[in-house]
DRENDO-1510 file (C-alpha; in Angstrom, 1 decimal, always signed):
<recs>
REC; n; res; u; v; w
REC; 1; UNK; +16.8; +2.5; -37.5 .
REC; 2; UNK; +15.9; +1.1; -40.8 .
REC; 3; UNK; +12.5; -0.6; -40.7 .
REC; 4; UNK; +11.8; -4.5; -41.1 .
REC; 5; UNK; +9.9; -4.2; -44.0 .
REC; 6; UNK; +12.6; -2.2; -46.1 .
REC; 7; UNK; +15.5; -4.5; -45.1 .
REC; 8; UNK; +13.3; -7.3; -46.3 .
REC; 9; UNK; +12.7; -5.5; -50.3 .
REC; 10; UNK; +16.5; -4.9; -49.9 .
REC; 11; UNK; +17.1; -8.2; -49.7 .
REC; 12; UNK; +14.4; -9.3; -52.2 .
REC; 13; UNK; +16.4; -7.1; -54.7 .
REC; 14; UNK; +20.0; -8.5; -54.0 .
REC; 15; UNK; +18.3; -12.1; -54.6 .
REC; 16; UNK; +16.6; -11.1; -57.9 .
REC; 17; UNK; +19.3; -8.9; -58.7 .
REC; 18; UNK; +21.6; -12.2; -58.6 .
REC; 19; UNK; +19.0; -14.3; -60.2 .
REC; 20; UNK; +19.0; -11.8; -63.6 .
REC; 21; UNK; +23.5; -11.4; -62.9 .
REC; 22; UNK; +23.5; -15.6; -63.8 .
REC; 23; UNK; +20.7; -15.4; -66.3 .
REC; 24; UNK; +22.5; -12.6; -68.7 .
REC; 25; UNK; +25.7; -14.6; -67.6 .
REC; 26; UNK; +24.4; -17.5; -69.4 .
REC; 27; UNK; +22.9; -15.1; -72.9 .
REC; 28; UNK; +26.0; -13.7; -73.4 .
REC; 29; UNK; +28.1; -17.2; -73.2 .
REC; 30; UNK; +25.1; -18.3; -75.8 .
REC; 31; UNK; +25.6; -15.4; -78.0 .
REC; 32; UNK; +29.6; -16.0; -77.8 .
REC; 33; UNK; +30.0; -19.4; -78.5 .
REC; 34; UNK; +26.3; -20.7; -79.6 .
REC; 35; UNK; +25.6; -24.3; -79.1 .
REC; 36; UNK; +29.1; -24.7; -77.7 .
REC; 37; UNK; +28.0; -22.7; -75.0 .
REC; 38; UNK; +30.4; -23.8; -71.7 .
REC; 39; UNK; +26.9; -23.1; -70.0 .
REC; 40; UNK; +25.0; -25.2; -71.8 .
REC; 41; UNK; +27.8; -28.2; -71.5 .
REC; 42; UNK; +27.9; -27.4; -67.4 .
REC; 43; UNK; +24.0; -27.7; -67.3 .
REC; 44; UNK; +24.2; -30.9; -69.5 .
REC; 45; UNK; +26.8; -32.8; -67.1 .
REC; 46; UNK; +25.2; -31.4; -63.9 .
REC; 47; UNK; +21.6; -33.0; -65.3 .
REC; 48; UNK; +23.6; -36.7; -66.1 .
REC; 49; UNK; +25.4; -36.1; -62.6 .
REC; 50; UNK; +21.5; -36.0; -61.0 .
REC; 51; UNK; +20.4; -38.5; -63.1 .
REC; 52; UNK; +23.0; -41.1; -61.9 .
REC; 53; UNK; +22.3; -40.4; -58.2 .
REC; 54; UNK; +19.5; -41.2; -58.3 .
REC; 55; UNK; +18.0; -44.9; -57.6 .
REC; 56; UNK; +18.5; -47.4; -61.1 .
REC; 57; UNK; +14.6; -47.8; -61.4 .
REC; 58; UNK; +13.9; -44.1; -61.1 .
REC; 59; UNK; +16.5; -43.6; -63.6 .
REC; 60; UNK; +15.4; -46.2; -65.5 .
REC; 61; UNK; +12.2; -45.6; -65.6 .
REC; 62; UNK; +12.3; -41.8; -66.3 .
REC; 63; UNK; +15.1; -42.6; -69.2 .
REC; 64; UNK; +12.4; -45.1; -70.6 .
REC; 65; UNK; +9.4; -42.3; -70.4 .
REC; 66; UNK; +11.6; -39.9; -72.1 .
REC; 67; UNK; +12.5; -42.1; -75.0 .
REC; 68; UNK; +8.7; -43.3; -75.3 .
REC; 69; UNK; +7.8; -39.9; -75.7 .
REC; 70; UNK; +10.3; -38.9; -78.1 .
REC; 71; UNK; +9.9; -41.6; -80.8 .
REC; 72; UNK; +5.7; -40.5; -81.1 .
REC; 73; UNK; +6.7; -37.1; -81.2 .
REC; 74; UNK; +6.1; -36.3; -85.0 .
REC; 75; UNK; +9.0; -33.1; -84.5 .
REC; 76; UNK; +13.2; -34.9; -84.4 .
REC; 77; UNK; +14.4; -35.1; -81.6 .
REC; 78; UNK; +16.4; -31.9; -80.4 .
REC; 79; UNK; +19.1; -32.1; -77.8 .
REC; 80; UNK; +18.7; -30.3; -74.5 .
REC; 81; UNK; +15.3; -30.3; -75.0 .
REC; 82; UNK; +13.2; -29.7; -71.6 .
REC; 83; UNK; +11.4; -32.9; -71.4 .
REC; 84; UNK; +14.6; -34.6; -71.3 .
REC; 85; UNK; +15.3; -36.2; -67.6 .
REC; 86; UNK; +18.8; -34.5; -67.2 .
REC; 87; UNK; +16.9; -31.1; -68.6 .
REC; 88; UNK; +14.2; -31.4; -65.8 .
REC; 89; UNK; +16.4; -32.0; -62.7 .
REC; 90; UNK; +18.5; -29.6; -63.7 .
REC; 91; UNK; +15.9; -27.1; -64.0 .
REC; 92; UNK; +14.6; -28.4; -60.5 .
REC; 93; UNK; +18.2; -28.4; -58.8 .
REC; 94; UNK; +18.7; -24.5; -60.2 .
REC; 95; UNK; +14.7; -23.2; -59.3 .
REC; 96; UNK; +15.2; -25.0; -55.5 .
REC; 97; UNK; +18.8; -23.3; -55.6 .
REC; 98; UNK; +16.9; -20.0; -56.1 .
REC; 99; UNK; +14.5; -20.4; -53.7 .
REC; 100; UNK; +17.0; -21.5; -51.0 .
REC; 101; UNK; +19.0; -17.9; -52.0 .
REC; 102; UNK; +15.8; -16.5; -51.5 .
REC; 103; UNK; +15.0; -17.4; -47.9 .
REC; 104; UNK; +18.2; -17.2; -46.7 .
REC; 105; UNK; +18.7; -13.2; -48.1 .
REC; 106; UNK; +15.4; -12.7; -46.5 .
REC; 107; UNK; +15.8; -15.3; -43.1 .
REC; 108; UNK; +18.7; -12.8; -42.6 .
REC; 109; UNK; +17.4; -9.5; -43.1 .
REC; 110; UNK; +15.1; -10.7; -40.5 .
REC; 111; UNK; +17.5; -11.6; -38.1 .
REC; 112; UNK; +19.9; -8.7; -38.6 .
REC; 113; UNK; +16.5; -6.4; -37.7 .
REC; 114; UNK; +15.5; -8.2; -34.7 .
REC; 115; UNK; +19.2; -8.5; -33.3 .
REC; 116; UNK; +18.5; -4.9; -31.6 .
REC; 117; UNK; +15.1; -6.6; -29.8 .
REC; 118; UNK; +17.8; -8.9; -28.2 .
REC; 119; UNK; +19.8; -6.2; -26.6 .
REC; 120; UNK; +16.8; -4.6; -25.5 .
REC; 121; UNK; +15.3; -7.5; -23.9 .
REC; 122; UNK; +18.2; -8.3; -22.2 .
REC; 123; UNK; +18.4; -4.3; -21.1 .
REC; 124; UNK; +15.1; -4.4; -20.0 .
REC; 125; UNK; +15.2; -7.8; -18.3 .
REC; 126; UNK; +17.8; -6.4; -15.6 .
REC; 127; UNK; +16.0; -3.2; -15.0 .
REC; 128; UNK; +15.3; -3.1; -11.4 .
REC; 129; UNK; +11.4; -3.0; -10.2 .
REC; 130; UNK; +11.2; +0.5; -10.0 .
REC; 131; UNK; +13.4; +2.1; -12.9 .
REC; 132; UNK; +10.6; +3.3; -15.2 .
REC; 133; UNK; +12.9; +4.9; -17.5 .
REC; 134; UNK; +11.4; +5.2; -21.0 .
REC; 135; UNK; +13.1; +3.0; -23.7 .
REC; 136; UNK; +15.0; +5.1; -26.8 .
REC; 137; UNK; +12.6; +4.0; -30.0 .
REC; 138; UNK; +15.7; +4.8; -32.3 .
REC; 139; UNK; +16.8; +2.0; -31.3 .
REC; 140; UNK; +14.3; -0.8; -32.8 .
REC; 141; UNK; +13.3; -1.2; -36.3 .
REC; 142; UNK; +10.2; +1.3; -37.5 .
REC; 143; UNK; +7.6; -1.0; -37.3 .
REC; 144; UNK; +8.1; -2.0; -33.8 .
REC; 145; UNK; +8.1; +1.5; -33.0 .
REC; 146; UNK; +4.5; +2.1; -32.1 .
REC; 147; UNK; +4.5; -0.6; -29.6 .
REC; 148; UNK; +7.5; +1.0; -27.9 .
REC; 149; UNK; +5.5; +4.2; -28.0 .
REC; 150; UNK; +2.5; +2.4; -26.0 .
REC; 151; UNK; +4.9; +0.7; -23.3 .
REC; 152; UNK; +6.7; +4.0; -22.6 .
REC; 153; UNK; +3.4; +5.2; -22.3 .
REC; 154; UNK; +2.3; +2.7; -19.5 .
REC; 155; UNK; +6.3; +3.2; -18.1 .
REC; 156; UNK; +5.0; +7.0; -17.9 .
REC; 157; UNK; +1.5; +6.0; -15.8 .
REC; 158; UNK; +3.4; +3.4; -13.7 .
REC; 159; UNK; +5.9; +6.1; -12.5 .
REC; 160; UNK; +2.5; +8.5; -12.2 .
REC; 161; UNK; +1.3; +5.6; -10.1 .
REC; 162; UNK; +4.3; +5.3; -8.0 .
REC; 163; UNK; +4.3; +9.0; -7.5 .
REC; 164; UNK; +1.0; +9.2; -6.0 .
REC; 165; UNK; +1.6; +6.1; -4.0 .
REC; 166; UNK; +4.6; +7.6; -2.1 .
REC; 167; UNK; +2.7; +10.7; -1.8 .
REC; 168; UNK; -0.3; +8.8; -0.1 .
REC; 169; UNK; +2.1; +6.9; +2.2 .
REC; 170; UNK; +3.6; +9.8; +3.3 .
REC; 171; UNK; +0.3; +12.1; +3.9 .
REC; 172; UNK; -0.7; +8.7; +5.6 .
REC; 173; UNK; +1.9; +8.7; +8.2 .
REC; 174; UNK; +1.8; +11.7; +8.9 .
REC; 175; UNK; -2.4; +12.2; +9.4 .
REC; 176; UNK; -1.8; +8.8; +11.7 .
REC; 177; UNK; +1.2; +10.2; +13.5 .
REC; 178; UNK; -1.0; +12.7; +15.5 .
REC; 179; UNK; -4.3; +10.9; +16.4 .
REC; 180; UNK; -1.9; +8.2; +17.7 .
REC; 181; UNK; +0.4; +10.5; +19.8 .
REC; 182; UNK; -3.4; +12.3; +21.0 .
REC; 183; UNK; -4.2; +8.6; +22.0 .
REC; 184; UNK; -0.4; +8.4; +23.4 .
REC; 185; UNK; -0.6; +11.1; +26.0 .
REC; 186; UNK; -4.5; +11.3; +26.9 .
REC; 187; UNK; -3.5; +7.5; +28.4 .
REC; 188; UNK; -0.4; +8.8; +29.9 .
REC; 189; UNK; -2.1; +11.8; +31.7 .
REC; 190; UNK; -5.2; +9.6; +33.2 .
REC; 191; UNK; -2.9; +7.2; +34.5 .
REC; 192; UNK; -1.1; +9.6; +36.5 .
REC; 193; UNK; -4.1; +11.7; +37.5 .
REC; 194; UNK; -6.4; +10.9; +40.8 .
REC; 195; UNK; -9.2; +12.8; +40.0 .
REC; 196; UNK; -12.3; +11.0; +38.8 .
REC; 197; UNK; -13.5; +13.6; +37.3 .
REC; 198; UNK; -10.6; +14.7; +35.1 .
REC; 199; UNK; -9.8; +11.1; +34.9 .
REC; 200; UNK; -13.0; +10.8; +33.3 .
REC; 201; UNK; -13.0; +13.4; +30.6 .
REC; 202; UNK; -9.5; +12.4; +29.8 .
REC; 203; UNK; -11.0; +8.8; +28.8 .
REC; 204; UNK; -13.7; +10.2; +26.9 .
REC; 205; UNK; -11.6; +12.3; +24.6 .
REC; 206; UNK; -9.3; +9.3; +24.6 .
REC; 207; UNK; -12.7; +7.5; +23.1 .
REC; 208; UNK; -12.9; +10.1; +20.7 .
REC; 209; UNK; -9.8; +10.1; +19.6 .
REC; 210; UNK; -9.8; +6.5; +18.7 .
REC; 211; UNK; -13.0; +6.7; +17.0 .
REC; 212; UNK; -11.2; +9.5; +14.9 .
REC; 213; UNK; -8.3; +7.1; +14.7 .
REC; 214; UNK; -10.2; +4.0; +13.7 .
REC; 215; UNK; -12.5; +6.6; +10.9 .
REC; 216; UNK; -8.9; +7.3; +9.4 .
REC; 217; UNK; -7.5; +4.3; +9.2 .
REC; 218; UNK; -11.1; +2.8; +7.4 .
REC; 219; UNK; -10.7; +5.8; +5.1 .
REC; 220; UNK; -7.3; +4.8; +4.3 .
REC; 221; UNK; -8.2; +1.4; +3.6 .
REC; 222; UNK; -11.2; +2.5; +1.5 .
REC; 223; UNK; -8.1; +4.4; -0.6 .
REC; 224; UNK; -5.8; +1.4; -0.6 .
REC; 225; UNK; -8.7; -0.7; -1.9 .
REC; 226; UNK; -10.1; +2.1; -4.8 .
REC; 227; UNK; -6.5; +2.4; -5.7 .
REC; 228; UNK; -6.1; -0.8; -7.3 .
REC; 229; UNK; -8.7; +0.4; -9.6 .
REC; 230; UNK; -12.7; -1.1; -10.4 .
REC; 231; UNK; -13.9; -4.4; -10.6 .
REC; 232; UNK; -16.5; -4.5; -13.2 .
REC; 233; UNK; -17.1; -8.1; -13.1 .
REC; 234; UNK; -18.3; -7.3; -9.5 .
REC; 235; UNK; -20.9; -4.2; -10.8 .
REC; 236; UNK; -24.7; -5.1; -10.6 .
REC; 237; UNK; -27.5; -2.9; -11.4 .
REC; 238; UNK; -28.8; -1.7; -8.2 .
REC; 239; UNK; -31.9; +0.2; -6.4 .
REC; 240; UNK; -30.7; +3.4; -5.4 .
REC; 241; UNK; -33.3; +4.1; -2.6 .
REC; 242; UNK; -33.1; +0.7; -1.5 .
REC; 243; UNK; -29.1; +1.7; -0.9 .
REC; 244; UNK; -29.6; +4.6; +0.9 .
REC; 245; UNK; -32.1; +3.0; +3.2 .
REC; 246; UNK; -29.7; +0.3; +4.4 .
REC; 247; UNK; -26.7; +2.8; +4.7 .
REC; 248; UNK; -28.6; +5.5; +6.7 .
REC; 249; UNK; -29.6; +3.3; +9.5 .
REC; 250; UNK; -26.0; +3.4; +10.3 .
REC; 251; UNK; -25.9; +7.2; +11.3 .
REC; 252; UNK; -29.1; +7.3; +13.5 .
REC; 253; UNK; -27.1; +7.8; +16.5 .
REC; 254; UNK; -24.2; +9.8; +15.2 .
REC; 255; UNK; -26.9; +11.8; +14.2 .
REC; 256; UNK; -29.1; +12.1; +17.3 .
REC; 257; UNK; -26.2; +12.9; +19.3 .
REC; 258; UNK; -25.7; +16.2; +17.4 .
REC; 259; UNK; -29.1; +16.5; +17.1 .
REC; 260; UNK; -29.1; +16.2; +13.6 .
REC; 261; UNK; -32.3; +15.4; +11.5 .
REC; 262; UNK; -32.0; +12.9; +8.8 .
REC; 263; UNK; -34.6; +13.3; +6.2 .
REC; 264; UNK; -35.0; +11.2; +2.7 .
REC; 265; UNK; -36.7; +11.8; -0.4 .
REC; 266; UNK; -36.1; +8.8; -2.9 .
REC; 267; UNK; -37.0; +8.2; -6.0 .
REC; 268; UNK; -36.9; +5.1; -8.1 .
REC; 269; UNK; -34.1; +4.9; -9.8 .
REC; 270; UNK; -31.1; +2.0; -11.0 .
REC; 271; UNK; -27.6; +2.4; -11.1 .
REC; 272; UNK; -24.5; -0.1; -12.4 .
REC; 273; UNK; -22.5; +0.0; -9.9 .
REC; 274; UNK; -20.0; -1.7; -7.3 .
REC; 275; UNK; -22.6; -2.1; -3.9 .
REC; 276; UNK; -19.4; -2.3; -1.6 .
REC; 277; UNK; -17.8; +1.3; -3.4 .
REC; 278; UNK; -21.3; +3.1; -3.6 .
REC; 279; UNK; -21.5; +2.5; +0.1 .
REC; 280; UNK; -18.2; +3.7; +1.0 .
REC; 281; UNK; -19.2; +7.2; -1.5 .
REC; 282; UNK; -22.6; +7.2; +0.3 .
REC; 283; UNK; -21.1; +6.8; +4.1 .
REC; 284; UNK; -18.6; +9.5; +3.4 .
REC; 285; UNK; -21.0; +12.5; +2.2 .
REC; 286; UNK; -23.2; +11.5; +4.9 .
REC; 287; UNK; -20.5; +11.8; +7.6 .
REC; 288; UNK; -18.6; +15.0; +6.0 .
REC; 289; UNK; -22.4; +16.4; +6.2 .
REC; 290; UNK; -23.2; +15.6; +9.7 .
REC; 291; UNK; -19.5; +16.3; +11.0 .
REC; 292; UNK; -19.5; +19.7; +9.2 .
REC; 293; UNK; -23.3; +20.9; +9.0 .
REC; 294; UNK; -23.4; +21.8; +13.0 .
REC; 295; UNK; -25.7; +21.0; +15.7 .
REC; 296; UNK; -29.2; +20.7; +15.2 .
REC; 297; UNK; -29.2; +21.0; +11.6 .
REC; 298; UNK; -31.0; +19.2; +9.1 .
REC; 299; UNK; -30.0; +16.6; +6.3 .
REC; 300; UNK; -31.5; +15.1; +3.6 .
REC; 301; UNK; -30.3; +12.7; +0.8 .
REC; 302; UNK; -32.3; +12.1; -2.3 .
REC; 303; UNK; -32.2; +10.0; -5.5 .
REC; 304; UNK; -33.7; +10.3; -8.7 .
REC; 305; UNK; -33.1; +11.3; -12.6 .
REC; 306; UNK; -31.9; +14.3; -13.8 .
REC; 307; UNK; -32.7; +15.2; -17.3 .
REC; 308; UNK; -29.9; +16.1; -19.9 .
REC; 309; UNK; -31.2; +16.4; -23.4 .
REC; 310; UNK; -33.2; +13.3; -24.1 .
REC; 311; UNK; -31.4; +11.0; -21.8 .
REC; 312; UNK; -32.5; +10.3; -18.1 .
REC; 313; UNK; -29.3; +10.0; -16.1 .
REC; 314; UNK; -29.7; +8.3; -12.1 .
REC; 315; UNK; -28.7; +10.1; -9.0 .
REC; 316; UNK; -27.8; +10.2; -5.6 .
REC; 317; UNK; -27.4; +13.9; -3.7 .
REC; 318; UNK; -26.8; +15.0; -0.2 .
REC; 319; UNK; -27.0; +18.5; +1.6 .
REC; 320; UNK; -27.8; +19.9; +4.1 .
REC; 321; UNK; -28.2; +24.3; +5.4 .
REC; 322; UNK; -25.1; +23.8; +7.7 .
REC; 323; UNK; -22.1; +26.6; +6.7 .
REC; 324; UNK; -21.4; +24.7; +3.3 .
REC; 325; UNK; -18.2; +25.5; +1.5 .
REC; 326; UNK; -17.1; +28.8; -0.1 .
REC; 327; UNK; -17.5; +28.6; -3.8 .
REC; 328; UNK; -13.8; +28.9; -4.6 .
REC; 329; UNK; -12.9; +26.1; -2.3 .
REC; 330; UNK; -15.2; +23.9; -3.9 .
REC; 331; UNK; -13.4; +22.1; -6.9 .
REC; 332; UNK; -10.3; +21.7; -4.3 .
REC; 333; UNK; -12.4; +20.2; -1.2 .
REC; 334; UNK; -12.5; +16.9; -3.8 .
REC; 335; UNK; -8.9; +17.0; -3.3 .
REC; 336; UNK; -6.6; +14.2; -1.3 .
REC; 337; UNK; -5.6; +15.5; +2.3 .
REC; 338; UNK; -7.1; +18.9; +1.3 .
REC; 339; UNK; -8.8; +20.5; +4.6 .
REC; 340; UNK; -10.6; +24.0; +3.5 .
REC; 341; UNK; -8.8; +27.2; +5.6 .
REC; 342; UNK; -11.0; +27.8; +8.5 .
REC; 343; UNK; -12.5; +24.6; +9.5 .
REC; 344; UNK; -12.1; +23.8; +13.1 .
REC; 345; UNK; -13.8; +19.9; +13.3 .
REC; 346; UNK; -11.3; +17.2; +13.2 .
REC; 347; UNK; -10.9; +15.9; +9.9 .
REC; 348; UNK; -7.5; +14.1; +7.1 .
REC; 349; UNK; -9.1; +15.6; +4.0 .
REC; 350; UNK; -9.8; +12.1; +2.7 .
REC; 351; UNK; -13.6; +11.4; +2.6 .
REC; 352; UNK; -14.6; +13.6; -0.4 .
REC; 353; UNK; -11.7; +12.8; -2.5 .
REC; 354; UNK; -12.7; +8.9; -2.2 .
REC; 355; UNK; -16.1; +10.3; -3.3 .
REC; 356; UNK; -14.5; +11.6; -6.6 .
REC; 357; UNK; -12.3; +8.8; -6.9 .
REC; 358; UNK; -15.6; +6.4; -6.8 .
REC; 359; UNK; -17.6; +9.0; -9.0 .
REC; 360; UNK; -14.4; +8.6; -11.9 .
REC; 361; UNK; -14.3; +4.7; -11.5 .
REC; 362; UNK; -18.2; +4.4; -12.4 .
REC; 363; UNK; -17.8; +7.1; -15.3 .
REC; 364; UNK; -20.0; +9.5; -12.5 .
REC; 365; UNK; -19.9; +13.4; -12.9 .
REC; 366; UNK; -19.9; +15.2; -9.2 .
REC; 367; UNK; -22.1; +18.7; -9.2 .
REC; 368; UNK; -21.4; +21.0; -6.1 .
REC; 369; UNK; -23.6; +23.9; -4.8 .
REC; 370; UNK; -25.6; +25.4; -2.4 .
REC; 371; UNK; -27.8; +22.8; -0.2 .
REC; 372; UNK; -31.3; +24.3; +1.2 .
REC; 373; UNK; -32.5; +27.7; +0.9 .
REC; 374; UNK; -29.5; +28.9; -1.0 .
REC; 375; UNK; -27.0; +27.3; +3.0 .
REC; 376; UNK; -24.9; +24.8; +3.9 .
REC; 377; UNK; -23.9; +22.7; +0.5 .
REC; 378; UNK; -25.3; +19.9; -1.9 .
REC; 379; UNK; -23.3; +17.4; -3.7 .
REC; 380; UNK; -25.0; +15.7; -6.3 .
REC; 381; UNK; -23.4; +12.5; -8.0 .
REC; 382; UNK; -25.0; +11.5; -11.1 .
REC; 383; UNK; -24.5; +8.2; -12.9 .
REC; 384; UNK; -24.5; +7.2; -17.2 .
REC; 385; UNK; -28.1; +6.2; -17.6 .
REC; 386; UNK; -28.4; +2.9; -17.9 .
REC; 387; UNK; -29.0; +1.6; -21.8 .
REC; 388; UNK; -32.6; -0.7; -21.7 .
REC; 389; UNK; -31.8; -4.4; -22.1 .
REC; 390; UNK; -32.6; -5.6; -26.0 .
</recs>
């Protein structure tokens, strides 16, 4: 489609175009019948025709200016002169007449451009919610085109949105769907057994099933809330150690249960960061590590700065010398609902890919590796260093 911009010079052209048509209209009646010019009579009577409309003391007034003027002029008098009032509101009435061809070429160039913006409002306006169908850009006028560009662009994330919402949904019912159908039948079969005994275990795997219910359904939650995306206005800069202090007392008894030792070694350090989102990242590598790293091993979380270059960047690590993960597996175990082949502990595949998710939203890079003594695994999150205050 032709662009604004051009339609506009078009009609810019046809206006001067017209302008120069009357003006060599009126040189060659001049050259044909000199002062007798039917041009020059039309522009005489239209000037007397002005001059009479308007109010008698105007007229007056201007007539008596005119004539003032003329008899201390030391040059005669010559007829059709400029300064004469006919003369000047004719040359008014025909410059205003110009003008007024002007903007209306141009008012309608505009509107003939902009006509297509109309349909495509209209189009657009009864669009159901979830048609994210791009919009055709050879449709609108050139310089509109970018902007086009840039909203199929967000039409294109929308639908990338929407995809991954369905996908999570689904994945969602379907991780609930067992755990509740576990919780389902372990109540069924201890109502209908007699002995205490079996009745017994049957609650407490009922227990643990819930537990593992209720850990999902936080998790999924946790994604729900991450998924509408960060909330800078809500970041402070924050002590690291002091974080992982408050967050670990939460595990002592998860921990001594599996016989499990929790170790720290902190460092100062500060991070910008969203408290409530760093606590749902810490929480999660802590769990993973204790549900993952076996009986009676050993886990330690740390925070401090790691040098790249001449910058100083903040972070936080856990590991621990449980059976880690294979090295292949390891860019995929950050992965939604992704549960690395072999592993036997309950688990949705959820925890480390809110980690990642977390890590992206605070412009975090995530290193994985071997934890202690070259066992188990270590997954270091480490933060943009934090520009000093000027």
């Amino acid at each position: 489609m032709r662009s604004i911009k051009r339609r506009l010079w078009t009609a810019l052209a046809a206006a001067t175009l017209l302008i120069w048509c009357v003006f060599f209209a009126m040189l060659a009646a001049y050259w044909q019948h000199g002062s007798d010019s039917p041009w020059k009579a039309g522009l005489a009577h239209l000037g007397d025709q002005l001059l009479l409309a308007l109010p008698d003391p105007v007229a007056n007034a201007l007539t008596a200016a005119a004539s003032s003027s003329t008899m201390r002029s030391p040059l005669p008098a010559v007829r059709g002169d400029t300064g004469e009032p006919g003369n000047i509101l004719t040359a008014l009435t025909l410059n205003t007449l110009q003008l007024l061809a002007v903007g209306v070429l141009l008012g309608g160039s505009v509107v003939l451009s902009l006509r297509p913006l109309k349909r495509l409002s209209a189009e657009v306006a009864q669009r159901p919610p979830s048609d994210t169908t791009p919009i055709a850009q050879d449709r609108v006028p050139g310089e509109i085109a970018p902007l086009i560009g840039a909203f199929n662009s967000l039409l294109a994330r929308v639908e990338a949105s929407m995809q991954s919402e369905r996908y999570f949904i689904a994945q969602a019912a379907h991780e609930l769907r067992t755990p509740m159908s576990a919780l389902h039948t372990y109540a069924e079969v201890a109502l209908l057994t007699d002995d205490i005994a079996e009745k017994d275990a049957l609650l407490r795997r009922l227990i643990d099933a819930a537990a593992r219910t209720s850990r999902l359904a936080d998790q999924l939650l946790d994604q729900a809330r991450l998924e509408s995306g960060p909330q800078p206005a809500n970041w402070v800069e924050a002590d690291a150690p002091e974080l992982v202090r408050h967050l670990l007392g939460e595990f002592s008894v998860q921990a001594d249960a599996q016989m499990i030792s929790l170790f720290q070694r902190l460092a100062p350090c500060r991070i910008r960061c969203d408290i409530d989102a760093i606590g749902i990242l810490l929480r999660n590598l802590v769990d993973n590590a204790i549900r993952y790293a076996g009986r009676c091993s050993i886990i330690e979380v740390r925070s401090g700065h790691q040098c790249d270059g001449d910058a100083l960047y903040p972070y936080l690590e856990v590991l621990d010398d449980g059976p880690g993960i294979a090295e292949s597996e390891r860019p995929r175990a950050f992965e939604r609902f992704y549960r690395v082949p072999g592993t036997t502990e309950p688990g949705s595949g959820i925890g480390l890919s809110l980690v990642a998710t977390i890590a992206g939203q605070h412009g975090a890079r995530i290193e994985c590796d071997s934890g202690m003594d070259g066992r188990g695994l270590r997954v270091r999150v480490v933060f943009p260093a934090i520009m000093p205050q000027r």
